[in-house]
PyMOL Python script that loads the backbone (N, CA, C, O; Angstrom):
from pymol import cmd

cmd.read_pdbstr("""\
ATOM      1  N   UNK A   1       0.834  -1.170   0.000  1.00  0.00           N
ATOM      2  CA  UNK A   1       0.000   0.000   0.000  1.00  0.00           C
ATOM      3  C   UNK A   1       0.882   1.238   0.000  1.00  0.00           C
ATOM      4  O   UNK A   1       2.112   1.204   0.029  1.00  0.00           O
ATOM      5  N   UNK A   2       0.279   2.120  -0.028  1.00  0.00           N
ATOM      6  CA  UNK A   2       1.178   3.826  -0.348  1.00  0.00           C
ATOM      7  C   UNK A   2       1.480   3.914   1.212  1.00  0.00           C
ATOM      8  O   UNK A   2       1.042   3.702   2.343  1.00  0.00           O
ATOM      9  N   UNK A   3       2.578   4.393   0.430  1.00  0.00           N
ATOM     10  CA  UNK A   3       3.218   4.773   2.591  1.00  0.00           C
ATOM     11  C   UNK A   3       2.429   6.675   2.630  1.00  0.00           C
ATOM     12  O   UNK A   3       1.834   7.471   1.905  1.00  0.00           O
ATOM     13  N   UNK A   4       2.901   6.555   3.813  1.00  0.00           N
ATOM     14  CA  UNK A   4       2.057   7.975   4.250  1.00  0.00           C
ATOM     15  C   UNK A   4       2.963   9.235   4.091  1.00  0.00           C
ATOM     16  O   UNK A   4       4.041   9.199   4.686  1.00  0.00           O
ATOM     17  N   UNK A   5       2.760   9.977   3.603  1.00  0.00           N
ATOM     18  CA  UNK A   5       3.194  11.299   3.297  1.00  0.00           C
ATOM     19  C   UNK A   5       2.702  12.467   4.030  1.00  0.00           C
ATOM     20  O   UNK A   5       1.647  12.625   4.644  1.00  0.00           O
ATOM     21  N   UNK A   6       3.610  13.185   3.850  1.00  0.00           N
ATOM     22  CA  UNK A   6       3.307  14.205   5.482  1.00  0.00           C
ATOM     23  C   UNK A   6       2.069  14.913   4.586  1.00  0.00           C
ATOM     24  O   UNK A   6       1.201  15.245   5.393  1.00  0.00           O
ATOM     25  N   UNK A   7       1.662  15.271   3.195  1.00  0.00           N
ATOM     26  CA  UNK A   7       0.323  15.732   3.143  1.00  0.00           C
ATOM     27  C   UNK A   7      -0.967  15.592   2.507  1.00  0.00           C
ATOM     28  O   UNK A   7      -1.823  16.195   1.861  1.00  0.00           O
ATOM     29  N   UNK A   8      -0.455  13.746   3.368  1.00  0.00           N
ATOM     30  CA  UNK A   8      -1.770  13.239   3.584  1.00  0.00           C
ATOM     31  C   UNK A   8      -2.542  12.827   5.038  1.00  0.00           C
ATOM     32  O   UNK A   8      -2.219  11.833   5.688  1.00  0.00           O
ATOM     33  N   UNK A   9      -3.325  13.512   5.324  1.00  0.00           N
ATOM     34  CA  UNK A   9      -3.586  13.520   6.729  1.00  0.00           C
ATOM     35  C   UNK A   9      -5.446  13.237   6.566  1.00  0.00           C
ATOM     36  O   UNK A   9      -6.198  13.498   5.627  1.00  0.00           O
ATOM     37  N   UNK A  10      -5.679  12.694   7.730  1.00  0.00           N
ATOM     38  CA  UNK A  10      -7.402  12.161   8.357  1.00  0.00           C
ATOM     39  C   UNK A  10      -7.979  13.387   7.949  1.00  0.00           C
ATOM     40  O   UNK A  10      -9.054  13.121   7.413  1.00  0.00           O
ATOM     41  N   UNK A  11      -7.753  14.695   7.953  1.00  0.00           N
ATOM     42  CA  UNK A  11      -8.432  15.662   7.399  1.00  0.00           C
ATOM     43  C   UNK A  11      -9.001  15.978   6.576  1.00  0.00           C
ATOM     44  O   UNK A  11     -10.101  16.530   6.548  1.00  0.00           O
ATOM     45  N   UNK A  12      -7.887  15.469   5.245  1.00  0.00           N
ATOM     46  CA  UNK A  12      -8.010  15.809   4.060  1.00  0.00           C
ATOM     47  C   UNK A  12      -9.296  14.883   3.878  1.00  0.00           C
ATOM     48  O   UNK A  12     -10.213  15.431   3.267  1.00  0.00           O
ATOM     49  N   UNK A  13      -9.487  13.777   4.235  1.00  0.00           N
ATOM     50  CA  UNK A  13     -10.869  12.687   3.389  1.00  0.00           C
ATOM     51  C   UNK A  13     -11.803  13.889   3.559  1.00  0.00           C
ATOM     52  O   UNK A  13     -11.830  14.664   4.515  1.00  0.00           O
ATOM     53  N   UNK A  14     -12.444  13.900   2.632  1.00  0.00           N
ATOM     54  CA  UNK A  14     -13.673  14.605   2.511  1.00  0.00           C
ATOM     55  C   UNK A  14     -14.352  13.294   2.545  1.00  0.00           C
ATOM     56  O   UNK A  14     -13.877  12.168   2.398  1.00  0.00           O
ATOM     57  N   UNK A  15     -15.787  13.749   2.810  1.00  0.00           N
ATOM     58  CA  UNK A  15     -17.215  12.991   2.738  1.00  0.00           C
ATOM     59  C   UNK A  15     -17.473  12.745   1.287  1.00  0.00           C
ATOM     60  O   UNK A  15     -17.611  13.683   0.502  1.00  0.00           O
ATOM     61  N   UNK A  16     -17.533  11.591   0.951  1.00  0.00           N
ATOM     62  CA  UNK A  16     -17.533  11.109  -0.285  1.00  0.00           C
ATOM     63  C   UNK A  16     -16.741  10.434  -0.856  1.00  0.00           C
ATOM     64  O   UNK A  16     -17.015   9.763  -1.850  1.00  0.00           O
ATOM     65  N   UNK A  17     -15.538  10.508  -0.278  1.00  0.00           N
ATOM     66  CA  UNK A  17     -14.180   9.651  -0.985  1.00  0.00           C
ATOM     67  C   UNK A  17     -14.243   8.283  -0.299  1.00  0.00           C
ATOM     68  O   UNK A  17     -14.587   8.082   0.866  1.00  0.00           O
ATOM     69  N   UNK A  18     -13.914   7.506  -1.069  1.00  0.00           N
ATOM     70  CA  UNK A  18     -13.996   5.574  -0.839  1.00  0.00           C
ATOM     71  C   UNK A  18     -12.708   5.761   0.654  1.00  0.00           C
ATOM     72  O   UNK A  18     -12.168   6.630   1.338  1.00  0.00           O
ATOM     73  N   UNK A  19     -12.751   4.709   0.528  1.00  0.00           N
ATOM     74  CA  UNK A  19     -12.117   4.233   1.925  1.00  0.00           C
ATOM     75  C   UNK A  19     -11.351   3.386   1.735  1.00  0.00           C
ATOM     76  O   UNK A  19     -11.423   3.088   0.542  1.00  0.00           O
ATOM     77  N   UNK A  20     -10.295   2.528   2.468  1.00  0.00           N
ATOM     78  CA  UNK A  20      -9.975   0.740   1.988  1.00  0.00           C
ATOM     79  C   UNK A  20      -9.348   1.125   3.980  1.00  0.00           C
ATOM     80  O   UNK A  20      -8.687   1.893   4.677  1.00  0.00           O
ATOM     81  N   UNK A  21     -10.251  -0.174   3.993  1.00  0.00           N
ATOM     82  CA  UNK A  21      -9.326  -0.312   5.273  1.00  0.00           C
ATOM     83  C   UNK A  21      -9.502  -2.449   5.875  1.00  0.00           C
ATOM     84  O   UNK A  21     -10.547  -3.063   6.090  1.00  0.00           O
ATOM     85  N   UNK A  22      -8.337  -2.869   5.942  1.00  0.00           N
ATOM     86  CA  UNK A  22      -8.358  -4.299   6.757  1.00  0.00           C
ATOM     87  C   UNK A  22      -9.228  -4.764   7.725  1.00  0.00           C
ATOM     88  O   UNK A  22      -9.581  -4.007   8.629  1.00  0.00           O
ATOM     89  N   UNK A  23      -9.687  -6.092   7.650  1.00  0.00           N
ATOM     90  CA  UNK A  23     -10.899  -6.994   8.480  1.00  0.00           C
ATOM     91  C   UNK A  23     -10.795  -8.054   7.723  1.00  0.00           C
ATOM     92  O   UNK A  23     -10.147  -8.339   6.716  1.00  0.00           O
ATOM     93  N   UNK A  24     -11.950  -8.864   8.741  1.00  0.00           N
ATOM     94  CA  UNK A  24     -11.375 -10.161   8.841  1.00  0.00           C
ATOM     95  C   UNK A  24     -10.451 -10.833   9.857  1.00  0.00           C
ATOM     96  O   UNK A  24      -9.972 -10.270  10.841  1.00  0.00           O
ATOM     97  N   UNK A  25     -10.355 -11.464   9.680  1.00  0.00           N
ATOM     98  CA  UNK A  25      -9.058 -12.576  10.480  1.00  0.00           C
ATOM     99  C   UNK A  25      -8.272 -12.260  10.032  1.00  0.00           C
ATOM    100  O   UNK A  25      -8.015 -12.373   8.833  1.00  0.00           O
ATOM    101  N   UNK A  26      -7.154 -11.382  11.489  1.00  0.00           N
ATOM    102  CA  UNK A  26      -5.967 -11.398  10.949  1.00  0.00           C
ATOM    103  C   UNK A  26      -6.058 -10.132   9.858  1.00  0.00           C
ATOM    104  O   UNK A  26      -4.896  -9.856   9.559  1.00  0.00           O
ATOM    105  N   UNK A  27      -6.917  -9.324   9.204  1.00  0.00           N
ATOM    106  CA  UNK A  27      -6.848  -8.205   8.392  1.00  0.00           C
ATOM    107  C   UNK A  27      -6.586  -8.928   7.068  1.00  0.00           C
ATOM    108  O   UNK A  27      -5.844  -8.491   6.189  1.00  0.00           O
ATOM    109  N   UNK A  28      -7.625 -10.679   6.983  1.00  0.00           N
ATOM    110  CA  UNK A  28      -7.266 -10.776   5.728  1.00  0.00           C
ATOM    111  C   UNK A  28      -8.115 -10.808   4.831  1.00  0.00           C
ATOM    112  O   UNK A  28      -8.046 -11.725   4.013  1.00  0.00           O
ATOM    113  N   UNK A  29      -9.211  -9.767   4.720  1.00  0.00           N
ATOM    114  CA  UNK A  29      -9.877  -9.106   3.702  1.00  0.00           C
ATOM    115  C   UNK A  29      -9.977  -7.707   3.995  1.00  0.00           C
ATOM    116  O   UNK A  29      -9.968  -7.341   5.170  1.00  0.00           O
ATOM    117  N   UNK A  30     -10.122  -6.452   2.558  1.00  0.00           N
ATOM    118  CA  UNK A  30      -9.849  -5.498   2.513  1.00  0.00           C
ATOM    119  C   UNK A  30     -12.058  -5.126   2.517  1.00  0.00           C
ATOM    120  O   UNK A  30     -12.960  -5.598   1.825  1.00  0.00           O
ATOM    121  N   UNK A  31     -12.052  -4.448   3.270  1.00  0.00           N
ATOM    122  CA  UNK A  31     -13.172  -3.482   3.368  1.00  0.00           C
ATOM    123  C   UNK A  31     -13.632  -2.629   2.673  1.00  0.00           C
ATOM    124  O   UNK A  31     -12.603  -2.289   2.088  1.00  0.00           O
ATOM    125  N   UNK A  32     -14.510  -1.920   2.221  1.00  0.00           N
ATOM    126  CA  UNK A  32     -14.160  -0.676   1.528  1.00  0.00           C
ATOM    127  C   UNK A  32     -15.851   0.246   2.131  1.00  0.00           C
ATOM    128  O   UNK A  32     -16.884  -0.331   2.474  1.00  0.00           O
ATOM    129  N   UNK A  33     -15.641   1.594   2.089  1.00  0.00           N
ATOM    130  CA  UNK A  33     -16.920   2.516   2.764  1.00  0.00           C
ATOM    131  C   UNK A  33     -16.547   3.557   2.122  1.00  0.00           C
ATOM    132  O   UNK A  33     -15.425   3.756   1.657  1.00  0.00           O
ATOM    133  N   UNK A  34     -17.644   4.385   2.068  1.00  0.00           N
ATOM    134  CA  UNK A  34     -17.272   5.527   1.860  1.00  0.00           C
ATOM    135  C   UNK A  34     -17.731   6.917   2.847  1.00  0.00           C
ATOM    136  O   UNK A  34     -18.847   7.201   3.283  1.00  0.00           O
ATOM    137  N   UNK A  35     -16.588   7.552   2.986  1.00  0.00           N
ATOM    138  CA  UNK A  35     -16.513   8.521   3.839  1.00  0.00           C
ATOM    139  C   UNK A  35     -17.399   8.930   4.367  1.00  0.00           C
ATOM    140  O   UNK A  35     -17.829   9.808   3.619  1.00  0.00           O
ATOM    141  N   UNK A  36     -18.617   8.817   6.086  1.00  0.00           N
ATOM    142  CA  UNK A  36     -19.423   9.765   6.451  1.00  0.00           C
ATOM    143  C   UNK A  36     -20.966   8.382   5.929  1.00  0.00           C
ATOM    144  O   UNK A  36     -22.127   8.765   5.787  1.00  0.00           O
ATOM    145  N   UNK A  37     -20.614   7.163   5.778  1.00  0.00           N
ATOM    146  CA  UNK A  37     -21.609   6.354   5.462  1.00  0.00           C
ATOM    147  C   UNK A  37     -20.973   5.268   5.948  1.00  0.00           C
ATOM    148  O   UNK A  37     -19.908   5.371   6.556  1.00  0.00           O
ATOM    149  N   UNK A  38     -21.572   4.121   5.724  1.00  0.00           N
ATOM    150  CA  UNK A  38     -21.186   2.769   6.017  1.00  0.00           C
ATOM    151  C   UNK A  38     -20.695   2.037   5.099  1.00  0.00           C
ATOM    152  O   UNK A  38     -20.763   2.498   3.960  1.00  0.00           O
ATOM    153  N   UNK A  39     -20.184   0.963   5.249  1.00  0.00           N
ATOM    154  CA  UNK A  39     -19.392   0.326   4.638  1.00  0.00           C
ATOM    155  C   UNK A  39     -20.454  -0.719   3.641  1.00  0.00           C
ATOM    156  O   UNK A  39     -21.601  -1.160   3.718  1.00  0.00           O
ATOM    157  N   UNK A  40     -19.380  -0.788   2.765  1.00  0.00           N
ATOM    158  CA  UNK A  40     -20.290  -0.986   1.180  1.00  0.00           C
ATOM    159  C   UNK A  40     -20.076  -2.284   0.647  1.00  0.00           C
ATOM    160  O   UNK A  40     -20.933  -2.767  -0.093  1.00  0.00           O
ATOM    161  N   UNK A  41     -18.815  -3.048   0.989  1.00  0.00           N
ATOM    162  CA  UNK A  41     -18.399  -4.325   0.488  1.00  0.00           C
ATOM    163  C   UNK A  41     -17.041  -4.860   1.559  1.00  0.00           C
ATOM    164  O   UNK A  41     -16.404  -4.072   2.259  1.00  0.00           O
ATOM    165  N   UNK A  42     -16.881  -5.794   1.520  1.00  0.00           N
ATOM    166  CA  UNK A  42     -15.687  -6.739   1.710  1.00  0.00           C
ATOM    167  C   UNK A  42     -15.286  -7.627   0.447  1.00  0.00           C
ATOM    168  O   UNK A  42     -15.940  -8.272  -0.373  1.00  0.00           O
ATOM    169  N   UNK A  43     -14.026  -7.399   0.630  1.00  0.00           N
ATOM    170  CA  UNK A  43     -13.379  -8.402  -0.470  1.00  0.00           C
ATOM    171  C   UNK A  43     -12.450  -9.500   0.464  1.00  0.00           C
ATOM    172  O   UNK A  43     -12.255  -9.480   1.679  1.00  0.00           O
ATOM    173  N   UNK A  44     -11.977 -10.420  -0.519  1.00  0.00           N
ATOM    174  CA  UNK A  44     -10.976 -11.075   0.141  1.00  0.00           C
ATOM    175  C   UNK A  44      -9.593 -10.885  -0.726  1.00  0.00           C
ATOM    176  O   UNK A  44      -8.869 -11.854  -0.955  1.00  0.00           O
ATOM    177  N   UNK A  45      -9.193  -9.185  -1.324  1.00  0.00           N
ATOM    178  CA  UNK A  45      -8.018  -8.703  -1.916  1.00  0.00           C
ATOM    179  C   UNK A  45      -8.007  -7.439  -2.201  1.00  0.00           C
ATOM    180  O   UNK A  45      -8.928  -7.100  -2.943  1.00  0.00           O
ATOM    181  N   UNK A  46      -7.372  -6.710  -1.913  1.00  0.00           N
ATOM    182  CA  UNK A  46      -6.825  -5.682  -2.158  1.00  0.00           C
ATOM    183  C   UNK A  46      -7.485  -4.779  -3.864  1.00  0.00           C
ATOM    184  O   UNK A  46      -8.225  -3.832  -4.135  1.00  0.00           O
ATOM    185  N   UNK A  47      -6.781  -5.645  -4.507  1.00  0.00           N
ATOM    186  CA  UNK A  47      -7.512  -5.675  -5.683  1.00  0.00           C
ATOM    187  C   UNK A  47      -8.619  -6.222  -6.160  1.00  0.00           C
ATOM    188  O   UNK A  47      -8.664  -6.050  -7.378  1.00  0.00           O
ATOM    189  N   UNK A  48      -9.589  -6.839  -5.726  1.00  0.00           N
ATOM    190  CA  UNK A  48     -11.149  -6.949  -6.164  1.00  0.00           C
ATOM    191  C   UNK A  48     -11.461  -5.836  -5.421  1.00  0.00           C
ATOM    192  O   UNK A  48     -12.589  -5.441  -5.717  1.00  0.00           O
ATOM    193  N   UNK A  49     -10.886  -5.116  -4.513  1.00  0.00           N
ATOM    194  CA  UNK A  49     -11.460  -3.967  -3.580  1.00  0.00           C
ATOM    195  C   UNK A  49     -11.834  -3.278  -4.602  1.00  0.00           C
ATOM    196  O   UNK A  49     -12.973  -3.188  -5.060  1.00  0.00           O
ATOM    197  N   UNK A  50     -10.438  -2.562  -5.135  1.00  0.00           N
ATOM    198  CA  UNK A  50     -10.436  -1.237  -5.705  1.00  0.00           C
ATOM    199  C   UNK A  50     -10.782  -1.750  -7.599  1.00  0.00           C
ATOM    200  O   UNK A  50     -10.384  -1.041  -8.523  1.00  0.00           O
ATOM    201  N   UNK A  51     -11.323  -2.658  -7.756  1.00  0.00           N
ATOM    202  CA  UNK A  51     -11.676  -2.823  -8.807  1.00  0.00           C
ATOM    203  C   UNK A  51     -13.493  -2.517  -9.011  1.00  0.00           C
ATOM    204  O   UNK A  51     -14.140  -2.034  -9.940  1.00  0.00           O
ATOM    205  N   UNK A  52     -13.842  -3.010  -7.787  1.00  0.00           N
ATOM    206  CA  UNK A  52     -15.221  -2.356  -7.360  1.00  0.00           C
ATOM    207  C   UNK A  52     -15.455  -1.409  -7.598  1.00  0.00           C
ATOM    208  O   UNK A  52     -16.286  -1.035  -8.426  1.00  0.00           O
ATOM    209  N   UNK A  53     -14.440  -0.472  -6.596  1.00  0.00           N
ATOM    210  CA  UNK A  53     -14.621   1.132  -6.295  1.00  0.00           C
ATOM    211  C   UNK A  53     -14.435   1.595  -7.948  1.00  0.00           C
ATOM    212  O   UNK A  53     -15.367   2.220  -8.456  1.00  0.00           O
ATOM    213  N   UNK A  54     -13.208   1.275  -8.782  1.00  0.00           N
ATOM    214  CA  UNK A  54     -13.453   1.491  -9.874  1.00  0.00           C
ATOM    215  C   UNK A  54     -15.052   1.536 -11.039  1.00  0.00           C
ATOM    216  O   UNK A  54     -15.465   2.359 -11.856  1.00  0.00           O
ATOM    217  N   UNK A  55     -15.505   0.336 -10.594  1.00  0.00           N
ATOM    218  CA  UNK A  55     -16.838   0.064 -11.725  1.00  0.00           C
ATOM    219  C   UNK A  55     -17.624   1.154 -11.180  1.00  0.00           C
ATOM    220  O   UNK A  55     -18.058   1.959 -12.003  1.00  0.00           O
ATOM    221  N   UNK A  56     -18.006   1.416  -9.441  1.00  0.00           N
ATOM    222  CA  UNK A  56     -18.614   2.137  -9.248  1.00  0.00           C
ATOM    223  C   UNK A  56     -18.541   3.694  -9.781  1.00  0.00           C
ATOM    224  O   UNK A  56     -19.391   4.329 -10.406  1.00  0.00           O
ATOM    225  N   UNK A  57     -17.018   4.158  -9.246  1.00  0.00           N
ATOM    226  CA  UNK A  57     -16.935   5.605  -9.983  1.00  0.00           C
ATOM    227  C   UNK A  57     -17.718   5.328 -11.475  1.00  0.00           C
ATOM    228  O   UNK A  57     -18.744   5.929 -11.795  1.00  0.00           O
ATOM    229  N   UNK A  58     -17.135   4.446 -12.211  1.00  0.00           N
ATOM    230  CA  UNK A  58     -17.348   4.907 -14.000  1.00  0.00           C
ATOM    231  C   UNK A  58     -18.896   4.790 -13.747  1.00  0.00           C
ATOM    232  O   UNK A  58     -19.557   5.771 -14.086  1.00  0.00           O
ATOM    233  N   UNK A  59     -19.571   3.706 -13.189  1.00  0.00           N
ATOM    234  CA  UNK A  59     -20.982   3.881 -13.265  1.00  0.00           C
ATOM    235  C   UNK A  59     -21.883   5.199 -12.847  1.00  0.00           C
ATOM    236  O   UNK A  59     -22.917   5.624 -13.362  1.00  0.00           O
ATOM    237  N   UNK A  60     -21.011   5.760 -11.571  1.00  0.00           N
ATOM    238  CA  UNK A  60     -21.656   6.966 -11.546  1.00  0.00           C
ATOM    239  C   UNK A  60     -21.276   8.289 -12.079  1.00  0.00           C
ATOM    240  O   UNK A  60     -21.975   9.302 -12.035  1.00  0.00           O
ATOM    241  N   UNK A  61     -20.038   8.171 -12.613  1.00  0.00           N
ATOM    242  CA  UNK A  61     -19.406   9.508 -13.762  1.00  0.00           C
ATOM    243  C   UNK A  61     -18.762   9.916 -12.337  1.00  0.00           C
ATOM    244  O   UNK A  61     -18.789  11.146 -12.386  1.00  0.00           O
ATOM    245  N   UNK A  62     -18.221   9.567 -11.145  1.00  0.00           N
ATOM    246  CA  UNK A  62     -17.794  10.451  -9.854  1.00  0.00           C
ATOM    247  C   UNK A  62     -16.415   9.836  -9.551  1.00  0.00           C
ATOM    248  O   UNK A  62     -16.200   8.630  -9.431  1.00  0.00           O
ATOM    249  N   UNK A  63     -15.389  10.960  -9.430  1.00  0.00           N
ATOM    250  CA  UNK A  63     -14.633   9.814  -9.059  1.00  0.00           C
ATOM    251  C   UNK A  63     -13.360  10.538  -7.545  1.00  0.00           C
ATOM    252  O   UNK A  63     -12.153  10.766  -7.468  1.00  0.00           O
ATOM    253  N   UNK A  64     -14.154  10.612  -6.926  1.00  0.00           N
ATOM    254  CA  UNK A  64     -13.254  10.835  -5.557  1.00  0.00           C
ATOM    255  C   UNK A  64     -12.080   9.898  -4.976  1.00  0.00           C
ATOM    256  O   UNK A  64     -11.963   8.689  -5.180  1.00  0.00           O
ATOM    257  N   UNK A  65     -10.945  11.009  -3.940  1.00  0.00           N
ATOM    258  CA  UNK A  65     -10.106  10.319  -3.711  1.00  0.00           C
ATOM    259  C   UNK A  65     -10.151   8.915  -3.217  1.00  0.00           C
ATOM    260  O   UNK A  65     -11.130   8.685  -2.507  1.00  0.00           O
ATOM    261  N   UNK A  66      -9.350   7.934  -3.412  1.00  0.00           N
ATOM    262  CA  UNK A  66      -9.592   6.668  -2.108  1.00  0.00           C
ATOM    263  C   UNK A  66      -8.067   6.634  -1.496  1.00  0.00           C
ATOM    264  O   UNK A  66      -6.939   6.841  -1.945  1.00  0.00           O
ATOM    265  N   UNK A  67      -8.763   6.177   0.052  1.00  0.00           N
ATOM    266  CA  UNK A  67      -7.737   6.354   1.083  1.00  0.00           C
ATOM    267  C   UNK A  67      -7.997   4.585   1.656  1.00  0.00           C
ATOM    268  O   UNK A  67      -8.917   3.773   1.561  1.00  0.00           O
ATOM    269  N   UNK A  68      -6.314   4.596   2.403  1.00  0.00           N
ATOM    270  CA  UNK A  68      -6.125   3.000   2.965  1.00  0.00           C
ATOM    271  C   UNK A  68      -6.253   3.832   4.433  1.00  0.00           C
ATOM    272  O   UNK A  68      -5.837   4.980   4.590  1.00  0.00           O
ATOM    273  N   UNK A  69      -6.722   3.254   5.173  1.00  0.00           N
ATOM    274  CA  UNK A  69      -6.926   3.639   6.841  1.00  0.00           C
ATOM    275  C   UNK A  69      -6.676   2.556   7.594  1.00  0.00           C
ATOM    276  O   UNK A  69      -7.523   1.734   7.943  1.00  0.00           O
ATOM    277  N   UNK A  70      -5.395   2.533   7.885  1.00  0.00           N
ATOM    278  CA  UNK A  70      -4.632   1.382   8.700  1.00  0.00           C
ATOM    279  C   UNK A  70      -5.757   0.914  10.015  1.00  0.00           C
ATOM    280  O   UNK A  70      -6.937   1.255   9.933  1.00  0.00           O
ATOM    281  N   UNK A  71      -5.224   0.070  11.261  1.00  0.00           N
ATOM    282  CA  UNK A  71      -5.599  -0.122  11.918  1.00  0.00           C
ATOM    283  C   UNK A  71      -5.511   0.529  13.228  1.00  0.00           C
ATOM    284  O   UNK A  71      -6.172   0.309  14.243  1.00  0.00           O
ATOM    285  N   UNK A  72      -4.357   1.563  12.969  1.00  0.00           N
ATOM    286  CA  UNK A  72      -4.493   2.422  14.089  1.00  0.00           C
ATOM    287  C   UNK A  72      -4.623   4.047  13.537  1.00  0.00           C
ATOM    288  O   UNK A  72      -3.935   4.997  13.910  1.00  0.00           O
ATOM    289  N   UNK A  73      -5.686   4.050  12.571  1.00  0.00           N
ATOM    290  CA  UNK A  73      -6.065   5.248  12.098  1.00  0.00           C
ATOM    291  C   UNK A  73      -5.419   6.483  11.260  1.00  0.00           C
ATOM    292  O   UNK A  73      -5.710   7.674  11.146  1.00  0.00           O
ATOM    293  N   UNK A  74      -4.685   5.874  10.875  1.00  0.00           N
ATOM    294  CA  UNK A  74      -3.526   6.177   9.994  1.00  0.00           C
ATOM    295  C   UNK A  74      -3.611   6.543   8.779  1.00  0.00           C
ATOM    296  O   UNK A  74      -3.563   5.454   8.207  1.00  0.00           O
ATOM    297  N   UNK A  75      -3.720   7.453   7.843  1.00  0.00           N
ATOM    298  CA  UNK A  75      -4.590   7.244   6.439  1.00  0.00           C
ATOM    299  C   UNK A  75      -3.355   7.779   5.652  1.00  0.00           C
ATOM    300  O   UNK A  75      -2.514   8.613   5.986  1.00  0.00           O
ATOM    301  N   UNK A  76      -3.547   6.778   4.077  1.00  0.00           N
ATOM    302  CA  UNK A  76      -3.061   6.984   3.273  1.00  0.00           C
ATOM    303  C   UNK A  76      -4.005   7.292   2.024  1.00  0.00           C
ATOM    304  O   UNK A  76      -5.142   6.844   1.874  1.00  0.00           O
ATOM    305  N   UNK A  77      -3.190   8.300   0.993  1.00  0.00           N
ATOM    306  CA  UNK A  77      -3.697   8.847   0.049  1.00  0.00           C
ATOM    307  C   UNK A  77      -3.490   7.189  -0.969  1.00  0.00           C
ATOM    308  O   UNK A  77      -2.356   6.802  -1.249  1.00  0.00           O
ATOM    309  N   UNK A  78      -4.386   6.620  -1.281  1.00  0.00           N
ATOM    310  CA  UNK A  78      -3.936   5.763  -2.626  1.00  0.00           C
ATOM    311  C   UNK A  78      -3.986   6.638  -3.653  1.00  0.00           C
ATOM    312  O   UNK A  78      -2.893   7.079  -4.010  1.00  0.00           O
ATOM    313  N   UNK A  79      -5.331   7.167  -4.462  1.00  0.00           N
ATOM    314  CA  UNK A  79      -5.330   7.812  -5.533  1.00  0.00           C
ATOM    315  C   UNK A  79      -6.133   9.018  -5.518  1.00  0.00           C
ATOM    316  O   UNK A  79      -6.947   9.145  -4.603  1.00  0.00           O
ATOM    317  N   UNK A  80      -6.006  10.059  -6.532  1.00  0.00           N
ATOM    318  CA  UNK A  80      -6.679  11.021  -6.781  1.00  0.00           C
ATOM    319  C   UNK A  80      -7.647  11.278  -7.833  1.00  0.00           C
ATOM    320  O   UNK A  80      -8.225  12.364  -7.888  1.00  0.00           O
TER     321      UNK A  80
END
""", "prot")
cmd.dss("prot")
cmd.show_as("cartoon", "prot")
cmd.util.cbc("prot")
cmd.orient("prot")
C-alpha cells in the first residue's frame, strides 16, 4: 500500500471519498466505505477492492479520492 506522506492527513478525506481499510481474520480481507456512510463491500483482496470502487466511480461519472486507513487510524492517500 502507499506509505504515508506528510500531506496526507485524516483531514483531508472529505465525505464522499472511498475508503480501503483491513478486516477479517488477521486483516485478511480489505473493506471498503465511503466517507461519512457505512461500509459498502468486503473483499478477500486488495484488488477486487479497488476494482469495485473502480466500476462504481465509471458507473456513476464520480470519481473521488480513495484512502487505505490502517488499523491504528492512519490514512493513506492511494489515488486522486
Amino acid at each position: 500500500m502507499a506509505g504515508m506522506d506528510e500531506r496526507d492527513r485524516a483531514e483531508d478525506i472529505q465525505e464522499g471519498d472511498y475508503v480501503l481499510f483491513d478486516t477479517g481474520r488477521l486483516g485478511s480481507q480489505t473493506g471498503v466505505s465511503i466517507m461519512g456512510s457505512k461500509c459498502i463491500g468486503v473483499f478477500e483482496s486488495e484488488d477486487k477492492a479497488r476494482a469495485f470502487i473502480q466500476g462504481c466511480m465509471e458507473e456513476e461519472n464520480y470519481y473521488p479520492n480513495i484512502w487505505y486507513v490502517n488499523d491504528h487510524g492512519n490514512c493513506s492517500l492511494l489515488d486522486k
